[in-house]
C-alpha positions in Angstrom: 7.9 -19.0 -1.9 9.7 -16.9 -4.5 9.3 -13.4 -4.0 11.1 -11.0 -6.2 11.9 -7.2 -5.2 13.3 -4.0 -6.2 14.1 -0.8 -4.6 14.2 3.1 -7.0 15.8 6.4 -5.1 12.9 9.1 -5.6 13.7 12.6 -5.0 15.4 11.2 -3.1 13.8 8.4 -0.7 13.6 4.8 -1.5 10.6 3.0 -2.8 10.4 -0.3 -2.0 8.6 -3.5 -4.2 7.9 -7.0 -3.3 6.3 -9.1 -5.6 4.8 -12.9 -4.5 3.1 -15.6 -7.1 0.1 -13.9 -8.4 -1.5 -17.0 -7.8 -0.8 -17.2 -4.0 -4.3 -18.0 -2.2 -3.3 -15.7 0.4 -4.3 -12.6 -1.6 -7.6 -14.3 -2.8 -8.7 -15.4 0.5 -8.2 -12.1 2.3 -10.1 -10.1 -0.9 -13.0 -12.3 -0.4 -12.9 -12.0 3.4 -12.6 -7.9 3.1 -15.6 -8.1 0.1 -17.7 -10.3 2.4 -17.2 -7.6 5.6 -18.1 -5.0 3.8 -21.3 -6.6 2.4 -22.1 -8.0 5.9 -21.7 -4.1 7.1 -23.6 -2.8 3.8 -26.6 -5.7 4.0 -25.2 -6.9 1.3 -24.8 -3.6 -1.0 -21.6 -1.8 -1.4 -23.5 0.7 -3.8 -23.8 3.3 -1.3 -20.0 4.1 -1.2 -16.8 3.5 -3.2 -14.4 2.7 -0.6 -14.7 0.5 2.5 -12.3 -0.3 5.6 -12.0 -3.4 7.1 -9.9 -2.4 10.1 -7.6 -5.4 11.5 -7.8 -7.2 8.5 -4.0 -9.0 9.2 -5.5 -10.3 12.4 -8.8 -11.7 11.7 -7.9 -14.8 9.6 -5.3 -17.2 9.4 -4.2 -15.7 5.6 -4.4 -12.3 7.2 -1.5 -13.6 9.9 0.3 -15.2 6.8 0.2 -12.0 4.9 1.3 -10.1 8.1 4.2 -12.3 9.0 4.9 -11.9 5.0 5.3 -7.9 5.6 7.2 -8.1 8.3 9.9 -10.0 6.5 9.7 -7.3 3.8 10.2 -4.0 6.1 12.9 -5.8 8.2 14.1 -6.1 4.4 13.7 -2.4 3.8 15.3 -1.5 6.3 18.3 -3.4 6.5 20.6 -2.9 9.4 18.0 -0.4 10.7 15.3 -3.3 11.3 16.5 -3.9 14.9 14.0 -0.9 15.1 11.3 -2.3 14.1 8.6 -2.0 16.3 7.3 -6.1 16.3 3.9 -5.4 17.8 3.2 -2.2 16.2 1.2 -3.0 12.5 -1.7 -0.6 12.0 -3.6 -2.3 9.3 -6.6 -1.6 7.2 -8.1 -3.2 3.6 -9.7 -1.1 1.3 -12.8 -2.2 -1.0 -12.9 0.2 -3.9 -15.6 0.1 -6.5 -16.3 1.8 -9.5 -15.8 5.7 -9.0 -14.0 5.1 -6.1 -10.9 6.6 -5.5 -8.1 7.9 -2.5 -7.8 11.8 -2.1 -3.7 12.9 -1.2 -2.9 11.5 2.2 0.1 10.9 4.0 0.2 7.7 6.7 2.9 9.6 9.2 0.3 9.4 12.2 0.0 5.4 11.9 3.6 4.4 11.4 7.0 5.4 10.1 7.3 2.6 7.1 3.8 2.0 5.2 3.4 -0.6 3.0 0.7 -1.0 0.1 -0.4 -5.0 -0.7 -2.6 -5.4 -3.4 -4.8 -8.6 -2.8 -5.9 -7.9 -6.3 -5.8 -6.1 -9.7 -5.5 -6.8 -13.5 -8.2 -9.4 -13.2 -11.5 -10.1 -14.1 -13.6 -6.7 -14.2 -10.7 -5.1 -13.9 -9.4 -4.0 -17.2 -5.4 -3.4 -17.6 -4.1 0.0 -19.1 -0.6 1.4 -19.0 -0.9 3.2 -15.9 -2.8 1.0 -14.0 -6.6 0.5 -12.9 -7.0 1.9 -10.3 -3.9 4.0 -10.9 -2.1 4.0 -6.8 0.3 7.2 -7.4 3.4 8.4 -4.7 3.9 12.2 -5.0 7.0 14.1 -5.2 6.7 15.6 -1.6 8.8 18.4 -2.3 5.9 20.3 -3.9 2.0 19.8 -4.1 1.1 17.9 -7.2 -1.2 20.5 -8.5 1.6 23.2 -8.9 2.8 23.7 -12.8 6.1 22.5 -13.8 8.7 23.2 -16.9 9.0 21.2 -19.9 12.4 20.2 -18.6 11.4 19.0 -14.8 10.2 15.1 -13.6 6.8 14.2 -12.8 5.2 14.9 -9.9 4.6 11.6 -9.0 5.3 7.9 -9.6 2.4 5.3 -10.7 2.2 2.0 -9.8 -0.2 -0.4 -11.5 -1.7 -2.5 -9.0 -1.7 -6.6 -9.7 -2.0 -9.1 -7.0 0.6 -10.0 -4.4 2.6 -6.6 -5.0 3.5 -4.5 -2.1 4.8 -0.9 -2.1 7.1 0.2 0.9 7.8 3.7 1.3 8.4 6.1 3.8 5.2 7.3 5.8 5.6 10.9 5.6 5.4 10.5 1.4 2.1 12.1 0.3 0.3 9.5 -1.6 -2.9 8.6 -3.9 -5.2 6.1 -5.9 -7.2 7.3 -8.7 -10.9 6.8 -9.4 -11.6 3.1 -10.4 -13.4 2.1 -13.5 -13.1 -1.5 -13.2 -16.5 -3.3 -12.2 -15.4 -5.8 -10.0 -14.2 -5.0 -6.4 -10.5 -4.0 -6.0 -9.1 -4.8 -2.5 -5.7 -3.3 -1.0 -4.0 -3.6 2.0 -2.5 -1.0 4.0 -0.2 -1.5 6.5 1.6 1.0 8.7 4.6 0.2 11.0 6.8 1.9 13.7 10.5 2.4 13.5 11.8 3.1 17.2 15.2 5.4 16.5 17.5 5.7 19.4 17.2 9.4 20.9 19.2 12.0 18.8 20.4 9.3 16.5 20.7 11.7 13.5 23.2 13.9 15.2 25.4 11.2 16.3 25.2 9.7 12.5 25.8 13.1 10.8 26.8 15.6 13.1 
């Protein structure tokens, strides 16, 4: 499978894309597998709330171990010659069902992992129409100051947007605050999130940098 990727310096940590076929059946089959558990929770509504979890999701279905191996290979990626500290049984994992209205307040993922990764299983599609920023918009904040603070003509953004699409995955560091903006499409848009543990040696930064 040919998966393309790309890594930006932001303020400064890395950011992290991956990018699979937008036709891989992996991301279908796990949308329709987190749409149907959330129904099957919902008795078959999801009109009485705009986002849903599906906790596990990687581990429930052959496509969700697929997609998990996938992400694996990715942060070992990311990490480079840091990945012999990846934790390989440590993967918190949720998908998110977001309808129309539905959106993510600012969060940070540092209590589930060090690395967290963003998969969109889909996006851009049917019922969900494209804009230039992206529907719904995901945004990473510039943690160096809370978004709603002013800024001067002459300062960056506060944050960076991604537009979501299928098969696109977004690595960054846990600890970066981090946000989706209310949906308006008006079919279902599924993400994955998927948090994982990075195991330093004891008092490695002062033996790097001291």
């Amino acid at each position: 499978m040919d998966v393309r990727s790309a890594s930006i310096e932001l303020w400064p940590t890395r950011v992290t894309f991956f990018e699979t076929p937008v036709d891989w059946a992996v991301n279908r089959q796990l949308a329709d597998q987190a749409i149907a558990a959330v129904e099957a929770t919902d008795n078959g509504s999801m009109a009485n709330a705009a986002k849903r979890r599906v906790r596990g999701i990687l581990e429930q279905s052959d496509a969700g171990q697929i997609l998990k191996a996938h992400l694996f290979a990715c942060a070992r990626a990311v990490l480079g010659p840091w990945a012999q500290y990846l934790d390989p049984d440590h993967c918190e994992n949720r998908a998110l069902v977001i309808t129309k209205g539905g959106f993510i307040s600012t969060h940070k993922d540092s209590r589930e992992g060090d690395l967290t990764c963003v998969h969109f299983l889909t996006g851009a599609g049917v019922g969900q129409p494209v804009n230039s920023v992206g529907t719904p918009r995901f945004v990473i904040e510039d943690p160096s100051r809370y978004f709603d603070e002013g800024r001067l003509p002459f300062e960056a953004r506060h944050g960076y947007s991604v537009n979501p699409r299928p098969g696109l995955s977004v690595f960054f560091p846990s600890h970066i605050p981090h946000n989706q903006h209310p949906y308006e499409g008006s079919a279902p848009h599924v993400q994955v999130v998927a948090n994982f543990r990075v195991n330093l040696p004891t008092a490695i930064e002062e033996r790097l940098f001291d």
